[in-house]
N, C-alpha and C positions, 0 to 999 in steps of 0.2 A: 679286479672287480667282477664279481659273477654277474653273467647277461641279466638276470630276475633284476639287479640293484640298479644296476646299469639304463636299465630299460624305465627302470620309477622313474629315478634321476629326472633323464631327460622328460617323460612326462609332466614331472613336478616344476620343471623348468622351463617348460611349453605354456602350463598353468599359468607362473609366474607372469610371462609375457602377455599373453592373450591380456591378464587380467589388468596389466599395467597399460597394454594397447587402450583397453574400455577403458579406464580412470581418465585417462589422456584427452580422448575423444566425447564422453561424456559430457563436460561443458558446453562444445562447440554442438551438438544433439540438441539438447537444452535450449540452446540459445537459438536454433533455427528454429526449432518446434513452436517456440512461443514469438517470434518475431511472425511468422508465417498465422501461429491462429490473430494475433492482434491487428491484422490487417483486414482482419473482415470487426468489425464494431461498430454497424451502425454508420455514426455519421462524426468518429473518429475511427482515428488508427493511433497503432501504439508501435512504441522502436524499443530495442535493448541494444547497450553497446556490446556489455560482455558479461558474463557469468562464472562465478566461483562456488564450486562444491569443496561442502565441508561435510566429508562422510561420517568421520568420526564423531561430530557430535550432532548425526544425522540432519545438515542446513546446509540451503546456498543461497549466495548474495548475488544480488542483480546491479549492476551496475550502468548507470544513465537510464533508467527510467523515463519513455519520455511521449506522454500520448498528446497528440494532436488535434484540433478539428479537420474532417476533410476537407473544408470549404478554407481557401485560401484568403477571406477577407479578416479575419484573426489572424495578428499581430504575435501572440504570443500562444504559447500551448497552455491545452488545460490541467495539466502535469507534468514536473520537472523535477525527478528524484536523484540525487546526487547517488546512494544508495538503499536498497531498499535489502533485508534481511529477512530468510523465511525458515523458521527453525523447528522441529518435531519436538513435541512436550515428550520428555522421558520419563514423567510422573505419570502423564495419562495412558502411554505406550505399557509401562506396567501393570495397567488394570484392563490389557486389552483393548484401548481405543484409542484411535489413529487422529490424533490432534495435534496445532499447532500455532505460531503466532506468528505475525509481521510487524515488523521496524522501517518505519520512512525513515529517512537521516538526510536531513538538509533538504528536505522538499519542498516544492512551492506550488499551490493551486491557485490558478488564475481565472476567476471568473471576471466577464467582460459583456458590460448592456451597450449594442451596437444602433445602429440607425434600423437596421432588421432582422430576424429570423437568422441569417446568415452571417450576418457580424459579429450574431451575439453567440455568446458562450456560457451553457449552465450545466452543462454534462448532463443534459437532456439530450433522451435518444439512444442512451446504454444500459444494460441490465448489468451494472457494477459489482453489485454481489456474484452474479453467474461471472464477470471478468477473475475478478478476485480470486475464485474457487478455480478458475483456470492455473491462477501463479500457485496456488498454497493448495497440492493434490494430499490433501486434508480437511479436516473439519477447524474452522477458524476457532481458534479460541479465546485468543486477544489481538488485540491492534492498538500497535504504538507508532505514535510523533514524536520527533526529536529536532529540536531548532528549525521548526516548521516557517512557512509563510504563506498568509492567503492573504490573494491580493482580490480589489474589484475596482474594474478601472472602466471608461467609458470616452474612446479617440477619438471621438467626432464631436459630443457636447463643447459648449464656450461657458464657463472655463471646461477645462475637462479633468474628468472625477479618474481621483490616484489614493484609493483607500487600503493600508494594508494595516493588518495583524501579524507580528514578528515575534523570533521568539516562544514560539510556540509548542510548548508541550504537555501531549497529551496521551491518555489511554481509554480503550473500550475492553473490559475486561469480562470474563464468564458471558462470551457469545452461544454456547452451543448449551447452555445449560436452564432452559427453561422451563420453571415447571410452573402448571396451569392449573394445577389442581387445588393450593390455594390462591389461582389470583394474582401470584408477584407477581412483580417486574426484578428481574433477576439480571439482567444485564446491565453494567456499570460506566458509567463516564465522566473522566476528571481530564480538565484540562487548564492550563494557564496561556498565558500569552501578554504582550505589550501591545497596545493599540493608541489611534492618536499620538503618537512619538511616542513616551513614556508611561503612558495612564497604563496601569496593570488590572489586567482582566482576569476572571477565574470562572469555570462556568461545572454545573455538574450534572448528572442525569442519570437518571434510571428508566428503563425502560424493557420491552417484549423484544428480543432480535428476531423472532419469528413472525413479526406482525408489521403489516405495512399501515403505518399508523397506531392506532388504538389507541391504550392508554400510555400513559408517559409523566414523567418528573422532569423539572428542568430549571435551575436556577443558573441566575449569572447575575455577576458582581463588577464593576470596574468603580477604581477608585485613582485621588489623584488626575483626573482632567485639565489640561490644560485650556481657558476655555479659552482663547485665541485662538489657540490651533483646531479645537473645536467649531469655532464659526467657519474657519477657512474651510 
């Protein structure tokens, strides 16, 4: 083998490495990066077990999702994502802009009314869209739930309050797409769920995502009530 060939080779097999090193190490980067910003949040913190990059079809999955209040008189966390999914549009990528979406899978949001300020739990206290835009170094474009659960419970009243909605799934679609010039509301939201044991819920909405507040659309439906379980 002539030195010129000889000499690529190994280059080309230095490449090789280095680049399989960074694939390697890349998850565990990831996962420190955002463990360490999620510790500062106000008046939560937030933990990842682990993390999977999927290069090829430019996404990675977070694995145990799971934010906290810092006040240790809560019981339970204010988030508890089995997996969470955050994947690059390669529709939008081809027209030039850098978008993309997120999948909850099996998450449970726990709001909880305590005896005070410190007991309770409303995910007051965090700029959640600046969180969010932390995990997803993109422009959101949609946000999905898949066999969600929101619970609202309250450990000190007599009796004490064990309200959840199961089953839940949901999408907010066309986030970054608003235009004001006539007026919509261009952002989308469908969702279903089981509530009261069985009674089926369905809720939908349109609205501004750039607007805190403003105007808005919003219907919800539950039918099928059991009213027993409803007085209880």
């Amino acid at each position: 083998m002539k030195p010129i060939y000889r000499r690529t080779s190994w280059i080309l097999l230095v490449l090789v490495v280095v680049l399989v090193a960074a694939r390697a190490a890349l998850p565990y980067a990831v996962k420190s990066y955002l463990n360490r910003r999620m510790q500062r949040m106000g008046d939560y913190q937030g933990q990842i077990a682990d993390i999977d990059i999927h290069l090829w079809r430019g996404a990675y999955s977070i694995d145990g999702l799971r934010i906290e209040k810092v006040s240790d008189k809560v019981p339970v966390p204010l988030l508890d994502a089995r997996r969470t999914d955050i994947a690059l549009s390669w529709r939008a990528l081809s027209h030039g802009v850098l978008r993309g979406k997120v999948d909850f899978f099996d998450a449970t949001l726990n709001f909880v009314d305590g005896s005070g300020k410190g007991a309770s739990q409303t995910g007051k206290g965090v700029d959640w869209r600046q969180q969010l835009q932390l995990l997803t170094p993109m422009r959101l474009e949609e946000l999905g739930v898949h066999n969600g659960t929101v619970t609202f419970r309250n450990f000190v009243s007599s009796p004490r309050v064990d309200l959840k909605m199961t089953a839940v799934e949901g999408s907010v679609s066309n986030l970054t797409n608003a235009d004001r010039r006539q007026g919509r509301r261009v952002a989308d939201l469908h969702a279903t769920a089981k509530v009261l044991g069985e009674a089926s819920l369905e809720t939908r909405a349109s609205f501004d995502p750039l607007e805190r507040g403003g105007d808005f659309s919003f219907q919800l439906q539950v039918r099928r009530i059991e009213l027993t379980k409803a007085n209880d």
